[in-house]
N, C-alpha and C positions, 0 to 999 in steps of 0.2 A: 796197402802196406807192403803184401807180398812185391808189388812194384818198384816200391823205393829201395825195398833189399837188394833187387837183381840191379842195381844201378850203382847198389853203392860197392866200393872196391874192398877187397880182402882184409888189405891192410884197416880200413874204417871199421868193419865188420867186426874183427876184431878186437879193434880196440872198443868197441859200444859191447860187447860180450861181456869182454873182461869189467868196464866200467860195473856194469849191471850186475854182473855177479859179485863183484867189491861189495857193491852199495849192500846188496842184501845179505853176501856174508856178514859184514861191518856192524850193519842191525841185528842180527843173530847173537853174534860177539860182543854186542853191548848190552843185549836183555838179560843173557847169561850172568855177564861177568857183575852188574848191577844186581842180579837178584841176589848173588853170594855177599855182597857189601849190606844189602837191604834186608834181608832173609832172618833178621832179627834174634840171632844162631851166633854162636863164638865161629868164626872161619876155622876152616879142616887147616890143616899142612897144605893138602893138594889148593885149596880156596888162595892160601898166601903165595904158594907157589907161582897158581896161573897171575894173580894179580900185581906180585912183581916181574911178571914178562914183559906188562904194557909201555913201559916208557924204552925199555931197551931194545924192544922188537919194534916199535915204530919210528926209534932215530936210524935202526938198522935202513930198514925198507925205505924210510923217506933220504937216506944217504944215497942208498943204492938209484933211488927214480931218479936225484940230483947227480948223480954222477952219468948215465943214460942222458938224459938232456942235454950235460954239459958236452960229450962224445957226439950227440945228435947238432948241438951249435959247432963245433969244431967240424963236423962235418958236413957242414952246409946246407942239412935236411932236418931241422930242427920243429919248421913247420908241416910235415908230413903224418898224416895217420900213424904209420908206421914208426916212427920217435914218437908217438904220442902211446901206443901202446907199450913200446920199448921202456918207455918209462913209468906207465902206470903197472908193468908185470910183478916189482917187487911187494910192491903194496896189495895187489891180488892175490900175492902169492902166498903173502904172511896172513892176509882177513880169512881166504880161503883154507888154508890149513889148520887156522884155530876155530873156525866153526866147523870143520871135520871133527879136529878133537872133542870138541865141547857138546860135541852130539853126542859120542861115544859114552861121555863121562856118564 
């Protein structure tokens, strides 16, 4: 394993990080926010709060990775690692900050 790492380039390494840490933040974020809908409890303020974030922080994020890709097409490196991490940063960035929070809560 340690092999395939030293072969793969930065830019890949990268983006397989950030993927990885999406996916598990992502799981985190959804066990949470599912137990406050399920938790069979009237929702707090902070409960509705975090749960009307969901559709507005994911058109944010998923605008921003479309707009990345479309920048990484106009620039003729659209198939590269590095456009592919470029793009998946929004979406990392938004799963990983709310399973920061949601830990805190």
């Amino acid at each position: 394993m340690f092999g395939m790492m030293a072969k793969m380039s930065d830019d890949a390494f990268r983006f397989w990080r950030q993927a990885a840490e999406t996916v598990s933040a992502s799981a985190y974020v959804i066990d949470k926010r599912s137990r406050m809908l399920s938790s069979g409890r009237i929702p707090t303020p902070g409960d509705l709060a975090e749960l009307s974030m969901m559709v507005t922080e994911k058109m944010t994020a998923f605008g921003l990775a479309n707009l990345a890709l479309t920048q990484s097409m106009m620039a003729g490196t659209s198939a590269s690692w590095g456009a592919a991490s470029d793009a998946l940063a929004p979406i990392h960035a938004r799963a990983t900050a709310n399973a920061r929070r949601l830990r805190r809560r």
